[in-house]
C-alpha positions, -999 to +999 in steps of 0.1 A: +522+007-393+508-007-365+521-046-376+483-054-395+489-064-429+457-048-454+451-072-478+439-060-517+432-091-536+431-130-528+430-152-558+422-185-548+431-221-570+412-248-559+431-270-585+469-265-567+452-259-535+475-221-534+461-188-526+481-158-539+478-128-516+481-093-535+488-060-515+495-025-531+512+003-516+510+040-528+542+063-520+538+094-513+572+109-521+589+094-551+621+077-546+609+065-510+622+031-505+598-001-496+620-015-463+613-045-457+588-040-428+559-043-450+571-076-469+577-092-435+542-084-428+527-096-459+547-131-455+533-129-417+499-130-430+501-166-447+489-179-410+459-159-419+452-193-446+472-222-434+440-241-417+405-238-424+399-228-391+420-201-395+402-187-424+368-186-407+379-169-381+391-147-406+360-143-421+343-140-392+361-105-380+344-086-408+363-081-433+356-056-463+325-065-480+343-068-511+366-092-502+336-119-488 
């Protein structure tokens, strides 16, 4: 992993002001462990949503088209 987080899903309440951020991962071999690489990336990409700012620029670097 080259320290990019993938991001599946986003669900967004605009009531508690919380996004949830969902991420899947597929193991190729069962009984392979998760590490904790991944998590720490996951939790890294909540700067990815803490200002509005941040989140255009998001948007801006062209995300999937399923995700806009």
């Amino acid at each position: 992993m080259d320290g990019t987080t993938e991001v599946d899903a986003l669900v967004v309440d605009d009531d508690t002001h919380e996004i949830t951020v969902f991420q899947s991962k597929h193991r190729q071999k069962p009984g392979a462990g998760q590490g904790d690489a991944d998590l720490k990336h996951l939790v890294g990409a909540a700067v990815l949503f803490e200002t509005p700012q941040s989140v255009d620029q998001l948007m801006s670097s062209a995300p999937n088209p399923e995700l806009l």
